[in-house]
C-alpha positions in Angstrom: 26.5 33.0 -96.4 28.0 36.4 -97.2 31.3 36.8 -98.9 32.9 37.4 -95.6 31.7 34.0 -94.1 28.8 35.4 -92.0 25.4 34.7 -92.4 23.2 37.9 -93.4 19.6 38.4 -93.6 17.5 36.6 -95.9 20.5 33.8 -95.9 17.7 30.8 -94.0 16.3 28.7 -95.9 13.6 26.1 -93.9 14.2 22.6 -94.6 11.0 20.6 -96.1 9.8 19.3 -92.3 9.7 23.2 -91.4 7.8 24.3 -94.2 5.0 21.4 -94.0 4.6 21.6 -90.2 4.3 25.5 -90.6 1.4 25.1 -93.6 -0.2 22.4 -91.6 -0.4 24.4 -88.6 -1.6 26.9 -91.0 -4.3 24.6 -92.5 -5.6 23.8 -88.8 -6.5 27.3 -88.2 -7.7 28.2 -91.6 -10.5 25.2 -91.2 -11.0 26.2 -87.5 -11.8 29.9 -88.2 -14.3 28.4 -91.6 -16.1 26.2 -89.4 -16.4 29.1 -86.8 -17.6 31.5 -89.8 -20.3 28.8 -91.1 -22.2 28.4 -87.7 -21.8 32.2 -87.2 -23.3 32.5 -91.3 -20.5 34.7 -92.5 -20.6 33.8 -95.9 -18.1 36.4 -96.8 -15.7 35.3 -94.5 -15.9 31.5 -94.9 -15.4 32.6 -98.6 -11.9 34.6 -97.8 -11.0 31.6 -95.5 -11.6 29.1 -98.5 -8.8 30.8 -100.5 -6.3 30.1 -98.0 -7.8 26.7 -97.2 -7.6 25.4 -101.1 -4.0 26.8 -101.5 -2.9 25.4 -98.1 -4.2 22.2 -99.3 -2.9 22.2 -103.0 0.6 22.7 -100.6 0.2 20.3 -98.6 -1.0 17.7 -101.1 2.2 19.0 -103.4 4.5 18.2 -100.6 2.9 14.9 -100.3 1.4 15.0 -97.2 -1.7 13.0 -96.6 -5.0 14.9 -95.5 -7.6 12.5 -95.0 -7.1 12.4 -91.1 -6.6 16.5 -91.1 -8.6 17.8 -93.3 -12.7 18.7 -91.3 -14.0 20.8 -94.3 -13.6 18.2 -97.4 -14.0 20.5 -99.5 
């Protein structure tokens, strides 16, 4: 909050729940678009996608969130 008592930009701050249902949601499309990029053979792309994919998961795992049941690539 702002010396005044009112909120100002920047103030939010997203409560644990938030930020691991936002970086799963974010995981799910990350290994959507990689599976789409292997059958399509863009190597370059499933390559980009993999970046996001382990950080994501190093996240994820960080936060404690189990991702045997969510996780398609394996990798």
């Amino acid at each position: 909050m702002g010396i005044d008592g009112g909120e100002k930009a920047g103030d939010y701050m997203p409560n644990g729940a938030e930020i691991i249902k936002e970086a799963l949601n974010d995981f799910q499309k990350v290994q959507k678009r990689m599976l789409l990029a292997k059958e399509e053979n863009a190597v370059r792309t499933y390559a980009d996608l993999k970046d996001d994919y382990v950080s994501l998961k190093a996240l994820l795992t960080s936060l404690g969130v189990n991702l045997t049941e969510v996780d398609k690539i394996k990798e």
